[in-house]
TIBA-382089 format. One record per residue (C-alpha): residue in three letters; x, y, z. Coordinates in nm, 3 decimals. Layout:
N
<r "ALA",<X,Y,Z>>,
...
//
This chain:
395
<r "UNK",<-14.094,-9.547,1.214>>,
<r "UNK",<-14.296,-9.928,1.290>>,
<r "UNK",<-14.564,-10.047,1.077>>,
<r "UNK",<-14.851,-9.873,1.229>>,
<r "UNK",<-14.700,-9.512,1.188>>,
<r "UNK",<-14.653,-9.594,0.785>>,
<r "UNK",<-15.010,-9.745,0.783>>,
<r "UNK",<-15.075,-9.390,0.909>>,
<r "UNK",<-14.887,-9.178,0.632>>,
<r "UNK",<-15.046,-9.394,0.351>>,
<r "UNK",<-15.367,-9.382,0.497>>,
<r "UNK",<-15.359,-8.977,0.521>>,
<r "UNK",<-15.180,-9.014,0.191>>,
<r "UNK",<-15.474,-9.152,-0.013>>,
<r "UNK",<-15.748,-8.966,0.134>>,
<r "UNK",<-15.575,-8.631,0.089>>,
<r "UNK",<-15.433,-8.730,-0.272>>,
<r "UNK",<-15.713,-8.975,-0.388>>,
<r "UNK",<-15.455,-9.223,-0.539>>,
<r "UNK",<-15.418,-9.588,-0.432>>,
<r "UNK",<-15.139,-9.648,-0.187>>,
<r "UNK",<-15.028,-9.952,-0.054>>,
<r "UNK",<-14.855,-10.074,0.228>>,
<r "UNK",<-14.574,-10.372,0.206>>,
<r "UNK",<-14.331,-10.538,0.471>>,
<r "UNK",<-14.125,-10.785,0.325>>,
<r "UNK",<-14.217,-10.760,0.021>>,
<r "UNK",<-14.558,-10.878,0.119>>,
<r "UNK",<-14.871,-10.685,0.171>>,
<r "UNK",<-14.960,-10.508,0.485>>,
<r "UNK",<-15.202,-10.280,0.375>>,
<r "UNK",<-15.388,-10.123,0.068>>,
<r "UNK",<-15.564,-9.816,0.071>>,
<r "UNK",<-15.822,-9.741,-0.221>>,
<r "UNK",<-16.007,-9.458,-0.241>>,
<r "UNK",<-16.199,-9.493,-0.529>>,
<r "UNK",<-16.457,-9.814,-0.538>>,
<r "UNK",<-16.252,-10.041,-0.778>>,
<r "UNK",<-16.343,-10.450,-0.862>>,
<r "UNK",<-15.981,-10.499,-0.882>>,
<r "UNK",<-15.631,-10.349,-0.765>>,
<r "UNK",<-15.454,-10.211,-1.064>>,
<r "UNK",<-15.126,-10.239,-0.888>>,
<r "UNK",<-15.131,-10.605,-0.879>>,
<r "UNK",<-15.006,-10.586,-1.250>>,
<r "UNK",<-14.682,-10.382,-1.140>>,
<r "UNK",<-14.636,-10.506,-0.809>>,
<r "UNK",<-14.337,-10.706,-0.860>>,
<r "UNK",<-14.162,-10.432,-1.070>>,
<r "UNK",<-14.210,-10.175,-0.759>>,
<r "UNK",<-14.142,-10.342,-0.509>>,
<r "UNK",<-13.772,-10.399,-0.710>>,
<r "UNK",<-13.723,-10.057,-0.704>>,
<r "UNK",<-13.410,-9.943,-0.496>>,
<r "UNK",<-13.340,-9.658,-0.314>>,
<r "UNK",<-13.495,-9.454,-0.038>>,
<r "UNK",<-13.751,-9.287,-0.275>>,
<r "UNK",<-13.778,-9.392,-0.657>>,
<r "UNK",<-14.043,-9.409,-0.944>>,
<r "UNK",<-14.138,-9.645,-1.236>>,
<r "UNK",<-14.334,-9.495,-1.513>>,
<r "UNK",<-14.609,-9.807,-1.638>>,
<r "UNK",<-14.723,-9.630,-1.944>>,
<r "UNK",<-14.672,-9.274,-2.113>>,
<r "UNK",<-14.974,-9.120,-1.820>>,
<r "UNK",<-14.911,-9.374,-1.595>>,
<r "UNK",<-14.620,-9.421,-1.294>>,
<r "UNK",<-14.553,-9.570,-0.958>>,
<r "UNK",<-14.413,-9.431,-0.672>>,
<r "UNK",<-14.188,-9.579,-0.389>>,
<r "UNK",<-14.094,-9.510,-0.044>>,
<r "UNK",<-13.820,-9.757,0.158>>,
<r "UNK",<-13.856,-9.744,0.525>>,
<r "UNK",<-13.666,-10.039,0.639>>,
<r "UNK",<-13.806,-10.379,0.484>>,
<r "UNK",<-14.083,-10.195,0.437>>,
<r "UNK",<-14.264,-10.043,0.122>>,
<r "UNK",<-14.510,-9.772,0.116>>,
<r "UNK",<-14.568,-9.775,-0.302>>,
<r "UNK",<-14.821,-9.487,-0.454>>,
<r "UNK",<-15.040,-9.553,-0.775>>,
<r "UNK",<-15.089,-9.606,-1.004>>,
<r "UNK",<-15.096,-9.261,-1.022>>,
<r "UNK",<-15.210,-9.117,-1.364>>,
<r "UNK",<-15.046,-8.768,-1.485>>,
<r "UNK",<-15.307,-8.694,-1.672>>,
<r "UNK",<-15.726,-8.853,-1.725>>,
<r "UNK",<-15.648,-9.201,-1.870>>,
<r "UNK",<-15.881,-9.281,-2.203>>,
<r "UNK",<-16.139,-9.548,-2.137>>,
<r "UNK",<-15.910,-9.801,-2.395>>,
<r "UNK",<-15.643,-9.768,-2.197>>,
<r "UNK",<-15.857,-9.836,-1.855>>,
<r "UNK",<-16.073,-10.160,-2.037>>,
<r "UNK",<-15.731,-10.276,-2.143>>,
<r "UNK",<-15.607,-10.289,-1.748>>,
<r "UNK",<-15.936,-10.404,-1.642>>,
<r "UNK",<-15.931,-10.707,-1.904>>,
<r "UNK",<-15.545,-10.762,-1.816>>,
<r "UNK",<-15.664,-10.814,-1.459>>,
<r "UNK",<-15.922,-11.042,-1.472>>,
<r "UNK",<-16.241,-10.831,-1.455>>,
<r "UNK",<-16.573,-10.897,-1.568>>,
<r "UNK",<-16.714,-10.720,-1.860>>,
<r "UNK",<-17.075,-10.683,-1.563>>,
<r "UNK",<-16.774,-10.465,-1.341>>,
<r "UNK",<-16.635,-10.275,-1.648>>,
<r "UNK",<-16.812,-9.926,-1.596>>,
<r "UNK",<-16.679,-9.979,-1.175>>,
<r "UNK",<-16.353,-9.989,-1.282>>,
<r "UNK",<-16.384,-9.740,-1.543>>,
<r "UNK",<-16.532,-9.514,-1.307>>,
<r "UNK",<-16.313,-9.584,-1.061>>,
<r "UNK",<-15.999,-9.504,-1.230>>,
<r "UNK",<-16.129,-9.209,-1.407>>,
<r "UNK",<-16.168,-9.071,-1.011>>,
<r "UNK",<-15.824,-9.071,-0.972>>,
<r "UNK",<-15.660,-8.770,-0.931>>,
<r "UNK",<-15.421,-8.693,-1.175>>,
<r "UNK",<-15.055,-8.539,-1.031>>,
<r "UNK",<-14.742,-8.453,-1.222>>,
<r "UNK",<-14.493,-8.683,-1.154>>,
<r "UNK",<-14.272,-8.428,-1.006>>,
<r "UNK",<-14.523,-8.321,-0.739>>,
<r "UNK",<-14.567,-8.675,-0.628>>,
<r "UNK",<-14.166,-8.705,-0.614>>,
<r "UNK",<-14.148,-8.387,-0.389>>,
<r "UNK",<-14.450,-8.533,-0.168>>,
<r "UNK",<-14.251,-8.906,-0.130>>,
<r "UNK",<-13.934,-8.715,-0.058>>,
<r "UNK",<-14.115,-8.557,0.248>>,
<r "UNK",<-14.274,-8.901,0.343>>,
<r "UNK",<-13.943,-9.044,0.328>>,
<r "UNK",<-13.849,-8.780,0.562>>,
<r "UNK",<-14.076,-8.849,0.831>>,
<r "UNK",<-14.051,-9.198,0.775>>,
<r "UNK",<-13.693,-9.238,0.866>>,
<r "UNK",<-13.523,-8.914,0.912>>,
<r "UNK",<-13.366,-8.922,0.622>>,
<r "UNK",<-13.326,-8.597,0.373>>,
<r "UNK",<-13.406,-8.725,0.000>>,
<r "UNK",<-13.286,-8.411,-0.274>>,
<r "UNK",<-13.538,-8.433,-0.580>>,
<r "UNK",<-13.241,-8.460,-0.841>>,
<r "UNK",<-13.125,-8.762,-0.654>>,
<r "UNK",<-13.452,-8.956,-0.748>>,
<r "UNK",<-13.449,-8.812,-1.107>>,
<r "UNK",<-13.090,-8.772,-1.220>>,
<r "UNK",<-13.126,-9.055,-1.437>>,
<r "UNK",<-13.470,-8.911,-1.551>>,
<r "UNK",<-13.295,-8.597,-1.656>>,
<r "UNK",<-12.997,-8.804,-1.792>>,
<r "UNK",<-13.218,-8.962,-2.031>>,
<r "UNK",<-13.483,-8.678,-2.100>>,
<r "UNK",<-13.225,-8.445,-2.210>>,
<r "UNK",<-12.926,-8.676,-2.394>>,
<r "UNK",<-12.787,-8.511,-2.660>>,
<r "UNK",<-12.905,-8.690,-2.990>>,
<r "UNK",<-12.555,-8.667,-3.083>>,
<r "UNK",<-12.442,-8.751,-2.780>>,
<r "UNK",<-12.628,-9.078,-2.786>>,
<r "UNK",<-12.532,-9.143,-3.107>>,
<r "UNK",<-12.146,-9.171,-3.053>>,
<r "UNK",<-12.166,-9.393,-2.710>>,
<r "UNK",<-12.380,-9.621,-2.912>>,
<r "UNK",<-12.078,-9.645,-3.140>>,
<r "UNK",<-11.840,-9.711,-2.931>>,
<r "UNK",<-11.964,-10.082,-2.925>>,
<r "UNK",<-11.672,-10.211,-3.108>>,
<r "UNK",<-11.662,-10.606,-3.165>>,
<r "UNK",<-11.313,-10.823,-3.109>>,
<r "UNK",<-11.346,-10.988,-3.481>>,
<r "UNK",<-11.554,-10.767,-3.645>>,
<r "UNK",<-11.390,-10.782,-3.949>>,
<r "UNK",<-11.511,-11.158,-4.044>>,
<r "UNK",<-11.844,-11.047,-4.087>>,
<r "UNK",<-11.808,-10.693,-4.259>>,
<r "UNK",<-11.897,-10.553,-3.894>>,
<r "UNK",<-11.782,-10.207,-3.771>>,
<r "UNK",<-11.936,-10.099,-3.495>>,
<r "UNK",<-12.121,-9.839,-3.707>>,
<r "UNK",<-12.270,-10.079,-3.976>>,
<r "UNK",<-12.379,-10.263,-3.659>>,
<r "UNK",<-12.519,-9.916,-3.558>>,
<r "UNK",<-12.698,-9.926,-3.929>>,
<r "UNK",<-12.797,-10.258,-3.985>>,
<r "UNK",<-12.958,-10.268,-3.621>>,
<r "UNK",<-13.184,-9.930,-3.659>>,
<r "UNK",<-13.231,-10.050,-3.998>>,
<r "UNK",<-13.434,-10.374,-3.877>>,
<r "UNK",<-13.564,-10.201,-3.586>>,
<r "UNK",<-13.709,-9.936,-3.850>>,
<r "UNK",<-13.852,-10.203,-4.088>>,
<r "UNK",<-13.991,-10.375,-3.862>>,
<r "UNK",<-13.803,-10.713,-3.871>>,
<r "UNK",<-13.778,-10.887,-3.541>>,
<r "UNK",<-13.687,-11.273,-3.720>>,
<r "UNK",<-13.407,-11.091,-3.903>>,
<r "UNK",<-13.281,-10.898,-3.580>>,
<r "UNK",<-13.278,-11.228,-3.401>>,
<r "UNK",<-13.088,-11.385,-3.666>>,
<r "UNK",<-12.823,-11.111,-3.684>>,
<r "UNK",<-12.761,-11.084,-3.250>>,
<r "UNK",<-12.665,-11.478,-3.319>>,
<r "UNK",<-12.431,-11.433,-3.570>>,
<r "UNK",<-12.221,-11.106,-3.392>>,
<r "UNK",<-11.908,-11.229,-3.212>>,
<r "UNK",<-11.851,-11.062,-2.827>>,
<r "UNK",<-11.866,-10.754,-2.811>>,
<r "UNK",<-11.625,-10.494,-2.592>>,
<r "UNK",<-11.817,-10.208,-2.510>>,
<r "UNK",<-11.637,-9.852,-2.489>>,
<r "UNK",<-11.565,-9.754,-2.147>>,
<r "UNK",<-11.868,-9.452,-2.022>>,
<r "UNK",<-11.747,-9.519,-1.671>>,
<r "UNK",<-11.461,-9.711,-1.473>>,
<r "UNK",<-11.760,-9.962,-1.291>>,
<r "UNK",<-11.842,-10.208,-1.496>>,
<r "UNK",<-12.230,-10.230,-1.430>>,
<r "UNK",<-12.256,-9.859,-1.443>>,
<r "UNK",<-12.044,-9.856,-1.758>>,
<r "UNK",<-12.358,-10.107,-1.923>>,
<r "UNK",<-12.621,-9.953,-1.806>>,
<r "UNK",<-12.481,-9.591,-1.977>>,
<r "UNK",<-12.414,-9.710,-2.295>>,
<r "UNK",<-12.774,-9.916,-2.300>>,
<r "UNK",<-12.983,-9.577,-2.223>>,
<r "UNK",<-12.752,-9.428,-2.537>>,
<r "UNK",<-12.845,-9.782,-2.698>>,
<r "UNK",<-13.240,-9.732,-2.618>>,
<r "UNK",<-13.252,-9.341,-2.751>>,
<r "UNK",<-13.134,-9.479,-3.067>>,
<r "UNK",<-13.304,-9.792,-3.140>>,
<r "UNK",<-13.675,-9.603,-3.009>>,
<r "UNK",<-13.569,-9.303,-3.282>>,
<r "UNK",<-13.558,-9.598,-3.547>>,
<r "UNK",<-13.888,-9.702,-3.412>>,
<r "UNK",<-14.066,-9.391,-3.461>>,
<r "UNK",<-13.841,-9.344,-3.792>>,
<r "UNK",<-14.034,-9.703,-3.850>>,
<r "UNK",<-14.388,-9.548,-3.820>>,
<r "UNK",<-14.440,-9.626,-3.420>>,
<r "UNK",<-14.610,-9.352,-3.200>>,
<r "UNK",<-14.371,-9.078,-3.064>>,
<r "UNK",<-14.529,-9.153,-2.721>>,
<r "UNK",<-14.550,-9.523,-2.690>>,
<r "UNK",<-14.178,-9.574,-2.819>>,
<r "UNK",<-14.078,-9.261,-2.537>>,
<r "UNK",<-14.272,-9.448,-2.280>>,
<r "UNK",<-14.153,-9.800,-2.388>>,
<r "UNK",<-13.811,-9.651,-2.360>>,
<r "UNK",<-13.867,-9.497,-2.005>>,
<r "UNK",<-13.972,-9.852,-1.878>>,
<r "UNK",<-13.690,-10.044,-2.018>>,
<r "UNK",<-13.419,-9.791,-1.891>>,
<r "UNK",<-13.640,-9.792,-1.561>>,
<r "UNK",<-13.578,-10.208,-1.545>>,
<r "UNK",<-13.200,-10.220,-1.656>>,
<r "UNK",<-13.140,-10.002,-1.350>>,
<r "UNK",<-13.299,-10.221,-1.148>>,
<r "UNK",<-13.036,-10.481,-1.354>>,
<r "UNK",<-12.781,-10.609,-1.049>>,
<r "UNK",<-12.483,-10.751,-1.291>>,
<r "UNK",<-12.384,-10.684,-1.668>>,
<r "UNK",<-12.551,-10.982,-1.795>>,
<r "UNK",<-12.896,-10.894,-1.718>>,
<r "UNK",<-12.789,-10.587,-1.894>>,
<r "UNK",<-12.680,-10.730,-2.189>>,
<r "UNK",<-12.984,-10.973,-2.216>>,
<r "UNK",<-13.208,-10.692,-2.154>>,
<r "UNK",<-13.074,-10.466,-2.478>>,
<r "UNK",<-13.147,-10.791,-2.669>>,
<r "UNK",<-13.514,-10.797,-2.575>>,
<r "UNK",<-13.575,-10.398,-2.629>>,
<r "UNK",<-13.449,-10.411,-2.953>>,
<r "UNK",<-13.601,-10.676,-3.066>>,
<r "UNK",<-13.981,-10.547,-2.902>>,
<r "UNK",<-13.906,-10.200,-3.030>>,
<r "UNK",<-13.907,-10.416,-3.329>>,
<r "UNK",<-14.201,-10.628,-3.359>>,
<r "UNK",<-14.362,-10.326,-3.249>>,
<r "UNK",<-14.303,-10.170,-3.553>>,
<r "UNK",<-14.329,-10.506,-3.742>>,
<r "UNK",<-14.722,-10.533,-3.664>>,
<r "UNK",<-14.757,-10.106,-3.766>>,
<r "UNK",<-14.629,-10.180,-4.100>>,
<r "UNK",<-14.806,-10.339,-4.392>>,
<r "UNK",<-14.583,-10.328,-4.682>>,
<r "UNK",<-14.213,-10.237,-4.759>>,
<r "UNK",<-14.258,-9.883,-4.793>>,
<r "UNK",<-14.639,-9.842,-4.577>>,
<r "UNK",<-14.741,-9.448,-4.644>>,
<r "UNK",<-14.837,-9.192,-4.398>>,
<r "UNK",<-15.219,-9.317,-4.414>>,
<r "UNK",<-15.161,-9.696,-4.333>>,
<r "UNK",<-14.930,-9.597,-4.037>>,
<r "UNK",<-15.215,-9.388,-3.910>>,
<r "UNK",<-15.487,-9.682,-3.940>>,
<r "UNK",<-15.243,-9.933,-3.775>>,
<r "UNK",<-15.127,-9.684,-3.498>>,
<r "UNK",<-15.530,-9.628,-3.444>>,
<r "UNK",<-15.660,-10.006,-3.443>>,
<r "UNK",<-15.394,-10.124,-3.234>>,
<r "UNK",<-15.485,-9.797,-2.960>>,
<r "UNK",<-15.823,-9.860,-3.017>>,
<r "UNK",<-15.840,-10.273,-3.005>>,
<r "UNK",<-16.069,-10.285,-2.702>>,
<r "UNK",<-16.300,-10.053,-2.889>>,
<r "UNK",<-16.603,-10.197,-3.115>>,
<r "UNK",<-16.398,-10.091,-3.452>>,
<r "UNK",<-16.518,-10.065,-3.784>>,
<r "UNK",<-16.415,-9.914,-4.094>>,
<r "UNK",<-16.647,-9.613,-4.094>>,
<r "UNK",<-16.472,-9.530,-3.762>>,
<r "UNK",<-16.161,-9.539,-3.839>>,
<r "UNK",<-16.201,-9.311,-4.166>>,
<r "UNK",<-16.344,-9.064,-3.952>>,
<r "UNK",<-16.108,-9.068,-3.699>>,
<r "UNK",<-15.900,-9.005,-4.007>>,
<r "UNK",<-16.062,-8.759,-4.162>>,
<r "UNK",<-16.129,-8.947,-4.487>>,
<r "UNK",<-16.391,-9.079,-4.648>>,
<r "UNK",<-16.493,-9.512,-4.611>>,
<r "UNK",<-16.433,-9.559,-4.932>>,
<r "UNK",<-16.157,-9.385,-5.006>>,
<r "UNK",<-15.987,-9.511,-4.704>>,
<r "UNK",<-16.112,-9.890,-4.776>>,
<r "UNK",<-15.986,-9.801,-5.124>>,
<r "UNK",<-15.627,-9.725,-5.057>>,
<r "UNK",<-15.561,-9.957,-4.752>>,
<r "UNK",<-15.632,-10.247,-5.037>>,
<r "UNK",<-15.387,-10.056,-5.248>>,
<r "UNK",<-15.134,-10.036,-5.058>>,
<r "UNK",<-15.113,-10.335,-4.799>>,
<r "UNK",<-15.336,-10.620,-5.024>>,
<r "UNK",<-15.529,-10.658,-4.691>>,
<r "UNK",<-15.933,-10.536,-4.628>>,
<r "UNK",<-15.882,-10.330,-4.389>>,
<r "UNK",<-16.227,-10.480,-4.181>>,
<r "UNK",<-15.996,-10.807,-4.247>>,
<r "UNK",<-15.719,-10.620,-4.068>>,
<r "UNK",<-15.885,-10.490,-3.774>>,
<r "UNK",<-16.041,-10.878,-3.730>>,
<r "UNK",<-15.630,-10.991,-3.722>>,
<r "UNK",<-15.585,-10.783,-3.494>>,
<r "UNK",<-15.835,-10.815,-3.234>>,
<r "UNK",<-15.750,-11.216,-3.245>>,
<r "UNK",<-15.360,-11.135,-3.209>>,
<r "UNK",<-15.462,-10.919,-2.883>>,
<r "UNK",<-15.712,-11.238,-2.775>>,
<r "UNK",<-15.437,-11.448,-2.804>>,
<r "UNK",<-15.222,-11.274,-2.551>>,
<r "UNK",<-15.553,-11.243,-2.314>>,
<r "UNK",<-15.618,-11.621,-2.356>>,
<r "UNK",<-15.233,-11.662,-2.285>>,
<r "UNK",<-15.135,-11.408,-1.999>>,
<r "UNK",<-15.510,-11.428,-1.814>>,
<r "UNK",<-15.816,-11.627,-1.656>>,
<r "UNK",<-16.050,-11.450,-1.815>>,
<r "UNK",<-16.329,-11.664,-2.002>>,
<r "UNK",<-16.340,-11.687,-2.369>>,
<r "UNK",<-16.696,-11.514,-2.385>>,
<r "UNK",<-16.529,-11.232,-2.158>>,
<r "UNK",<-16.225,-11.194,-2.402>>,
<r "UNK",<-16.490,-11.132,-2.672>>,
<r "UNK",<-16.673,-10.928,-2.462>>,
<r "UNK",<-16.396,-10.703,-2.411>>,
<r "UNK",<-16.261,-10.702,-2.791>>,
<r "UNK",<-16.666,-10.566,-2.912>>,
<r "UNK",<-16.740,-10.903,-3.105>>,
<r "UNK",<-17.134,-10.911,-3.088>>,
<r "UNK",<-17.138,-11.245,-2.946>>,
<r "UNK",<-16.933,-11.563,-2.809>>,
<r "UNK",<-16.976,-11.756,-3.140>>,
<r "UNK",<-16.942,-11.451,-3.404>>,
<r "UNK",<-16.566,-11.478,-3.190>>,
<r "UNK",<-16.542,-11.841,-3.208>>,
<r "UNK",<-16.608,-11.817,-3.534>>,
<r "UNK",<-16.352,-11.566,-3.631>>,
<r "UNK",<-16.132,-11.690,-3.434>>,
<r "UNK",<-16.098,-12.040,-3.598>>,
<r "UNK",<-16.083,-11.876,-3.949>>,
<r "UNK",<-15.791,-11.666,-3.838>>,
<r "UNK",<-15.615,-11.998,-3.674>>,
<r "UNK",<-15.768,-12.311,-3.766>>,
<r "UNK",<-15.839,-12.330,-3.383>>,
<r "UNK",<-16.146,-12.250,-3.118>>,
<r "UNK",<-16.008,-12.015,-2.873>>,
<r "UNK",<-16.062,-12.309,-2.641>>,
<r "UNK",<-15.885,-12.499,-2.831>>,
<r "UNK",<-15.559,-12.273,-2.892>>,
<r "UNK",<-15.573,-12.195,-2.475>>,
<r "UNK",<-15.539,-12.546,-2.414>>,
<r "UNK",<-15.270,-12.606,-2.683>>,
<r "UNK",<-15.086,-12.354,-2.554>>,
//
């Protein structure tokens, strides 16, 4: 099938479907078809990651709600979505929209807009690509060869998991007190804790490692014993306090990228870097050596809440508690106010907006619900000794 006769299937696609899809050829874009009035294409912030996808048909869950779908015709790309499973929560829809440069003035468009989407199960959208792919090129896609390795993963025995972890065993091992299973332990230990530094420190100082053999190809071998790697170390994470769903989610997008992985190396470098986020994940949940149920709850609700205007009266009610008692025993237990905690926060999540976008600074307060430009300036500085202009520019 040309150009034109794709142009046609996505264009039928989205009006019947009311999701974005897009049209690519050579990687660059043909086509985009929107049917929702939006200020900005949400795709643009998975693009690259799509259009990696191999295969004639194949998927790439973005977020616990949120996924991607592909169709190869060729060199060209006919990619669906973001296509939301289920209605998206306004945070998680200003978060996107601040991510992608819009205004605070288009806000409610793109809220709007994205809220219109219709919401499909991912296996519906699967079974409609498969048939696309079809008519695109004439060839017959089976739905458990685009989600074998979804069903690999979603249904790996705990145990299972457990033992091809362990079969990492290291060549000299024995100089630094390291079986494979104390690596096992000391890993989900640090991943539980919280403790990316002392993760770092502790990948440096293992010798090579020979991994135990899951299948006779070498690549394939990695990338099996990494998704047994990633259902551990995301266990220790929720172990650690993290949200069932984000570390599930977090988990489907890293397995997602190391099979897009083309040697063992980027394999290997890749385990490094989800260990070490599941980590720091945790890290910025917990507050404490031993944080109880209630200061895991706050954390895990400021940080899905951060483009929100938060204070402490909301929180406790999203809780259930009273302010005071709440204010009371976040003091207790972490030595931190917790209106000082929710300010930390909102400047750790400006500093990755001032890093990562264009967006102005009185935007990027706009978005985080500081009542003005200078009430952000302002607690800005006393978080970092810097201006947000200032910290942009020395960055």
């Amino acid at each position: 099938m040309d150009l034109d006769g794709l142009d046609y299937l996505a264009t039928s696609l989205a009006s019947i479907s009311v999701v974005p899809v897009h049209v690519y050829q050579s990687e660059k874009l043909a086509a985009a078809h929107i049917p929702v009035r939006l200020p900005a294409d949400p795709l643009a912030l998975f693009e690259q990651d799509a259009l990696a996808l191999a295969g004639p048909v194949g998927y790439l869950p973005v977020s616990d709600n949120l996924y991607i779908g592909v169709v190869r015709a060729g060199d060209a790309r006919l990619v669906v979505g973001p296509v939301p499973e289920a209605p998206l929560p306004p945070s998680q829809i200003t978060q996107m929209a601040a991510q992608l440069g819009v205004s605070p003035a288009d806000l409610p468009q793109f809220l709007e807009g994205m809220q219109s989407l219709t919401p499909l199960p991912l296996l519906t959208t699967i079974q409609v690509l498969c048939a696309v792919a079809f008519a695109a090129t004439g060839e017959k896609v089976e739905l458990d060869q685009v989600l074998v390795h979804d069903d690999a993963q979603r249904t790996l025995d705990s145990n299972f998991a457990e033992d091809e972890f362990r079969a990492v065993e290291f060549a000299d091992g024995k100089s630094l007190g390291n079986s494979s299973l104390k690596v096992e332990g000391m890993l989900c230990d640090l991943v539980r804790q919280g403790r990316p530094d002392e993760l770092r420190a502790y990948f440096s100082a293992l010798p090579s490692s020979r991994a135990g053999v899951l299948s006779p190809n070498r690549l394939r071998n990695a990338k099996d014993t990494f998704v047994a790697s990633v259902t551990v170390v995301s266990r220790a994470a929720i172990a650690g306090g993290m949200d069932a769903d984000e570390a599930l989610s977090l988990s489907d997008s890293y397995i997602n990228r190391c099979e897009l992985a083309v040697d063992t190396q980027q394999v290997s470098e890749l385990g490094y870097h989800m260990a070490v986020e599941y980590a720091e994940r945790v890290g910025r949940l917990r507050l404490g050596e031993d944080p109880s149920a209630l200061v895991l709850s706050v954390t895990n609700y400021v940080r899905g809440h951060i483009y929100e205007p938060l204070r402490t009266e909301d929180v406790a009610q999203a809780l259930f508690v009273s302010r005071g008692f709440l204010s009371t025993r976040f003091k207790q237990e972490t030595g931190m106010g917790l209106a000082d905690f929710i300010r930390r926060e909102k400047v750790a999540e400006a500093k990755s907006l001032l890093r990562n976008t264009e967006q102005s600074i009185l935007d990027i307060s706009t978005y985080l619900g500081f009542c003005s430009q200078s009430h952000f300036n302002a607690v800005f500085k006393r978080e970092t000794g810097m201006t947000p202009r200032e910290w942009r520019l020395q960055g």
